[in-house]
BAKELO-232801 format. One record per residue (C-alpha): residue number from 0; x, z, y. Coordinates in nm, 2 decimals, m for minus. Layout:
! BAKELO-232801
ATOM:k:east:up:north
ATOM:NUM:X:Z:Y
...
! end
This chain:
! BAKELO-232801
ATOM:k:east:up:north
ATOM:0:m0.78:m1.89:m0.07
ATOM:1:m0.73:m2.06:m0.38
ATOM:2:m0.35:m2.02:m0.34
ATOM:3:m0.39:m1.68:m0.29
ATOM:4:m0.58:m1.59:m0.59
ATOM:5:m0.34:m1.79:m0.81
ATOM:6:m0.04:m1.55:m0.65
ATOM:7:0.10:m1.29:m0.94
ATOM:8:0.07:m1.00:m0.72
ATOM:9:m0.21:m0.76:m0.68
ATOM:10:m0.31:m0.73:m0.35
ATOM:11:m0.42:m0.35:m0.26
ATOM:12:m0.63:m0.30:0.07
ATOM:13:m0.50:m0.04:0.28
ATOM:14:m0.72:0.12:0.54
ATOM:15:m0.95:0.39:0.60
ATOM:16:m1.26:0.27:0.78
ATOM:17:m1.54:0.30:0.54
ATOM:18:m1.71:m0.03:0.62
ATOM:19:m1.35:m0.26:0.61
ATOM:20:m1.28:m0.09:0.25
ATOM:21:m1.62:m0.21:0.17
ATOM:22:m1.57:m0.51:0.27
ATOM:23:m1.23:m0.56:0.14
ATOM:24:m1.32:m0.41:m0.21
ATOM:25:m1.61:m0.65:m0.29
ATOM:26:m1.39:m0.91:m0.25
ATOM:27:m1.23:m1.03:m0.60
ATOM:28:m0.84:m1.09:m0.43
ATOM:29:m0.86:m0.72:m0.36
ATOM:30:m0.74:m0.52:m0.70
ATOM:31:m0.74:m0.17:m0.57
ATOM:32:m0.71:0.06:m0.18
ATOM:33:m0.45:0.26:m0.06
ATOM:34:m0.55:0.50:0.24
ATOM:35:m0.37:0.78:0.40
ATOM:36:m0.42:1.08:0.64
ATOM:37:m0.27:0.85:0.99
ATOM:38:m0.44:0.62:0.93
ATOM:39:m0.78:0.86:0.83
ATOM:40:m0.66:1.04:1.16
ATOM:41:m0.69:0.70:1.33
ATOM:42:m1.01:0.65:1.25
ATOM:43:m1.15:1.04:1.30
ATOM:44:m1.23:1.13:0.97
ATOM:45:m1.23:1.52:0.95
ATOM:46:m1.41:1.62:0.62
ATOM:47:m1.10:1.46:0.37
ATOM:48:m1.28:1.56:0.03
ATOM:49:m1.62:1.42:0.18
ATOM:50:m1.46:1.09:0.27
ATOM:51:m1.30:1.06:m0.05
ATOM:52:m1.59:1.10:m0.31
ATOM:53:m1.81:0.92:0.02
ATOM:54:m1.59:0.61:m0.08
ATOM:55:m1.59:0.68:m0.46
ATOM:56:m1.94:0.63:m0.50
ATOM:57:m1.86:0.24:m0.42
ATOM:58:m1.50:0.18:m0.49
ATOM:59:m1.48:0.31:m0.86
ATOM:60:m1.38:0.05:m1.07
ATOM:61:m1.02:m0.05:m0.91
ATOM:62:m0.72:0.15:m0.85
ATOM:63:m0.79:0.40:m0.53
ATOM:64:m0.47:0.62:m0.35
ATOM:65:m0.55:0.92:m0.24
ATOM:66:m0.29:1.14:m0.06
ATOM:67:m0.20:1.46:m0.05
ATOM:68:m0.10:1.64:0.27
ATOM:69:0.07:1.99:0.22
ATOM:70:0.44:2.02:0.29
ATOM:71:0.45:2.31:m0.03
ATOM:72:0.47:2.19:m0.29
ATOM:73:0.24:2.45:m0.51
ATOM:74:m0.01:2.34:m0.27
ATOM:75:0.04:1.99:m0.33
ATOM:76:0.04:2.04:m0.70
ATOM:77:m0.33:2.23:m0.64
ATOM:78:m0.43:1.93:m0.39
ATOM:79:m0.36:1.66:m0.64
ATOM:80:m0.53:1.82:m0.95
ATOM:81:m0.79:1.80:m0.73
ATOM:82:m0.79:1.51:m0.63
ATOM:83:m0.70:1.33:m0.96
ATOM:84:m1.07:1.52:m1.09
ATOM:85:m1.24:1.30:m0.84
ATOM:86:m1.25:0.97:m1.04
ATOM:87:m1.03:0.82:m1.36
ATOM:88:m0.93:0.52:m1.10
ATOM:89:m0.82:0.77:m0.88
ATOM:90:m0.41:0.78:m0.84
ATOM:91:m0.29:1.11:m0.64
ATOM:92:0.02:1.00:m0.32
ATOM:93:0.28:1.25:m0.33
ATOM:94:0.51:1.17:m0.07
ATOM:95:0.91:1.14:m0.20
ATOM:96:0.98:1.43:0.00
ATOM:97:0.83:1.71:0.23
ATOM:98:0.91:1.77:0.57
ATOM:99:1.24:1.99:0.49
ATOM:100:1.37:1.69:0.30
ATOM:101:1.35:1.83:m0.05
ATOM:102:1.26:1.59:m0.28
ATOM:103:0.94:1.56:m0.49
ATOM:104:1.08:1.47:m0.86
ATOM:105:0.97:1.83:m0.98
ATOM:106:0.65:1.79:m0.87
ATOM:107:0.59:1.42:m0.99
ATOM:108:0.74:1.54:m1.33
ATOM:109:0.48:1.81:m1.40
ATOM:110:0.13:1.59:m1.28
ATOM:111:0.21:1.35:m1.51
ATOM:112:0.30:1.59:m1.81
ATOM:113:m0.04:1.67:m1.70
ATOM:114:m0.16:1.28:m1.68
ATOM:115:m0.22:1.26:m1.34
ATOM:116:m0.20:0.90:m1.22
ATOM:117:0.07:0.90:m0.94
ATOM:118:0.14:0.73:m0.65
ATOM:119:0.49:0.80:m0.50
ATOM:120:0.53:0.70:m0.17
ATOM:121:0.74:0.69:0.14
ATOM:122:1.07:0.55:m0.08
ATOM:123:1.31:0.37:0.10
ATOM:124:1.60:0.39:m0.06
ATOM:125:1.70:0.24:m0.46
ATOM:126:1.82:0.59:m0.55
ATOM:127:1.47:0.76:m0.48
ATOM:128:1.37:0.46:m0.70
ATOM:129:1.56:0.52:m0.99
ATOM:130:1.45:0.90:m0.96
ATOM:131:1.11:0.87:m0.98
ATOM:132:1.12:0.65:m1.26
ATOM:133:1.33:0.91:m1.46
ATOM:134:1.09:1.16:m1.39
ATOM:135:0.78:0.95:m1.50
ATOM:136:0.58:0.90:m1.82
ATOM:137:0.58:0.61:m1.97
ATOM:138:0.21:0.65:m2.10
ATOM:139:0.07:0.74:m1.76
ATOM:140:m0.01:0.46:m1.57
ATOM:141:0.23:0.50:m1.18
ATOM:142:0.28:0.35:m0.86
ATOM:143:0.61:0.37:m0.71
ATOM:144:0.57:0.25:m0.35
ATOM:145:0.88:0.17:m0.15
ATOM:146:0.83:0.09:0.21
ATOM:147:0.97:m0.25:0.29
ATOM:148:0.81:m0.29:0.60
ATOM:149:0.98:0.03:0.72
ATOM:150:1.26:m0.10:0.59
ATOM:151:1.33:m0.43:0.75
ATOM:152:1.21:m0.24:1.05
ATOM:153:1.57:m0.10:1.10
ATOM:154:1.71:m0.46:1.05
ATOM:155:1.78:m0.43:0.63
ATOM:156:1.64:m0.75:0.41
ATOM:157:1.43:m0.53:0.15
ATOM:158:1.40:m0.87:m0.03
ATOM:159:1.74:m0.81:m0.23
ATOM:160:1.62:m0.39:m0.23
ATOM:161:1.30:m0.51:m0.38
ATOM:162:1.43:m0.74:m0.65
ATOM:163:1.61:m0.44:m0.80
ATOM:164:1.34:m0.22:m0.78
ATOM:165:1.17:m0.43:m0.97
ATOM:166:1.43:m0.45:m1.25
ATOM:167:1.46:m0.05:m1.23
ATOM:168:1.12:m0.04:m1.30
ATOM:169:1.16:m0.23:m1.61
ATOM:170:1.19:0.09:m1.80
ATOM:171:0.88:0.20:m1.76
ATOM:172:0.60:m0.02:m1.92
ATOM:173:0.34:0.12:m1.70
ATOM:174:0.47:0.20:m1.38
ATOM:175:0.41:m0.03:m1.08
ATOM:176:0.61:m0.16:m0.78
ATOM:177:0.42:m0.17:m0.47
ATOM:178:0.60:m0.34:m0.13
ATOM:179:0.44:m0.15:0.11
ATOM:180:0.38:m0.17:0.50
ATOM:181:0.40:m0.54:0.52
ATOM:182:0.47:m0.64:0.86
ATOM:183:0.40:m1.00:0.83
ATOM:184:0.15:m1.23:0.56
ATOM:185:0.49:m1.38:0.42
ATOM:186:0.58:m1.07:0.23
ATOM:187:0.32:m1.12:0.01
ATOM:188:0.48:m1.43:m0.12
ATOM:189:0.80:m1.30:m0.13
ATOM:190:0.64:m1.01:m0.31
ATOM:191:0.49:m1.27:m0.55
ATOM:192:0.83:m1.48:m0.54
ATOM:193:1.05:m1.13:m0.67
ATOM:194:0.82:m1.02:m0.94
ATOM:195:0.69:m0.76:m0.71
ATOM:196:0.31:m0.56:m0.92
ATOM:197:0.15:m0.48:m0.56
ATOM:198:0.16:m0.51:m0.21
ATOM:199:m0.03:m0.28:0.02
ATOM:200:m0.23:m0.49:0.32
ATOM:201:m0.36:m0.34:0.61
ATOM:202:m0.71:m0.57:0.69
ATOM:203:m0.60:m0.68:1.04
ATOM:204:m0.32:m0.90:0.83
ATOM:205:m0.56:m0.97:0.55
ATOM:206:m0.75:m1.19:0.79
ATOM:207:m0.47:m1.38:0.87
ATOM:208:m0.53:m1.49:0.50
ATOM:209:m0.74:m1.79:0.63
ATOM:210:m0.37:m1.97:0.78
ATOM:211:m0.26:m1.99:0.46
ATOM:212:m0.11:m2.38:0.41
ATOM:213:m0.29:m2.43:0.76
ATOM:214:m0.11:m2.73:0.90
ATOM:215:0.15:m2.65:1.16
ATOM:216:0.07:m2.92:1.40
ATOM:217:m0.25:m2.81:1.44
ATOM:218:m0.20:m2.47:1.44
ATOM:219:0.05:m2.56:1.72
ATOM:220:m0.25:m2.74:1.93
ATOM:221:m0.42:m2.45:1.86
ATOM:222:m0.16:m2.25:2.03
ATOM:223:m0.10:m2.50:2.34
ATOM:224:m0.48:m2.42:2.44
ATOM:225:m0.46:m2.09:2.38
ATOM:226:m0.18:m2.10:2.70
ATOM:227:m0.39:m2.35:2.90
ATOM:228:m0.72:m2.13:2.81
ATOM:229:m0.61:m1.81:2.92
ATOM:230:m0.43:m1.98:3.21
ATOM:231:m0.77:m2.13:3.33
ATOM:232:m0.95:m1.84:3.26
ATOM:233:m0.71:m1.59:3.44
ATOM:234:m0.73:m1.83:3.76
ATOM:235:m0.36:m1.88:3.79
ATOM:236:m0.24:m2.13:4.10
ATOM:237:0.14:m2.19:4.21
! end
């Protein structure tokens, strides 16, 4: 752990069970939650605004996303005002674009005129980048989160994608980079290694934190009786 809280990069908690972003917030490696409606979905949540402010009462002193979930975007503007009303560490998710493809800029431009504290997400590509940081103000503290996970998904190396999102947010003293969807416990040290201001991690590969710097030979021991274990136990005979 030690090497981890020497790293450069904030580490967000992303989840939306109620006891895991407990758990993850009280830890001091954890500088701020990201949540969304799947993964609320996931987990059953039906009262949204309940859940929130359920969560606010704890969390309320590092950076919390919020999302909002209209595909108009009047409605979304209404949503976020909202939402951004719920707590000053609140930052509001509006999604790069809506289901019809039309792009958010618009939208983002207006809520921070207004100084809501954004949180574009879904960006995939170094154009939607560069758009959302022209449409930003540089006295409202943003998040512009760009989906690397998603991204090497289709077989792309975001690494090189990420380093120049990081020098395209240059421009903006107060806007942030977050690599989100992580698929693996490395991109957060790439993340680290590029400059990168957050990456987003689910808590199923925050406990993988504990095999950082574990040696390989034992974790490849480990790995042999796992095999012979499981063979054992599942009674297997040739």
């Amino acid at each position: 752990m030690n090497r981890v809280s020497g790293l450069n990069v904030q580490i967000f908690a992303d989840g939306a069970d109620k006891v895991g972003m407990i758990e993850m917030y009280e830890k001091s490696y954890i500088k701020g939650l990201t949540t969304n409606p799947t993964l609320m979905k996931k987990v059953g949540i039906t009262d949204y605004r309940a859940f929130c402010k359920d969560i606010l009462e704890t969390v309320d002193d590092k950076p919390l996303s919020f999302e909002v979930f209209s595909d108009d975007f009047d409605e979304m503007e209404r949503q976020a005002l909202e939402i951004a009303s719920w707590g000053d560490n609140v930052y509001v998710k509006i999604p790069i674009t809506n289901t019809k493809g039309e792009y958010c800029y618009s939208l983002v431009e207006k809520l921070v005129k207004n100084k809501v504290k954004v949180n574009v997400t879904a960006i995939m590509t170094l154009e939607q980048v560069q758009c959302v940081v022209d449409v930003l103000d540089p006295t409202v503290p943003s998040y512009v989160s760009v989906f690397a996970g998603r991204i090497a998904d289709t077989g792309v190396d975001p690494v090189p994608l990420m380093t120049e999102a990081v020098s395209i947010l240059k421009s903006n003293p107060v806007a942030e980079l977050i690599w989100a969807s992580p698929r693996e416990l490395l991109n957060i040290f790439q993340a680290n290694t590029i400059g990168c201001h957050v990456i987003t991690v689910t808590n199923d590969l925050l406990k993988k934190l504990s095999l950082v710097d574990y040696d390989l030979n034992e974790y490849s021991l480990d790995t042999v009786k796992m095999f012979y274990n499981d063979a054992v136990s599942a009674g297997f005979n040739i």
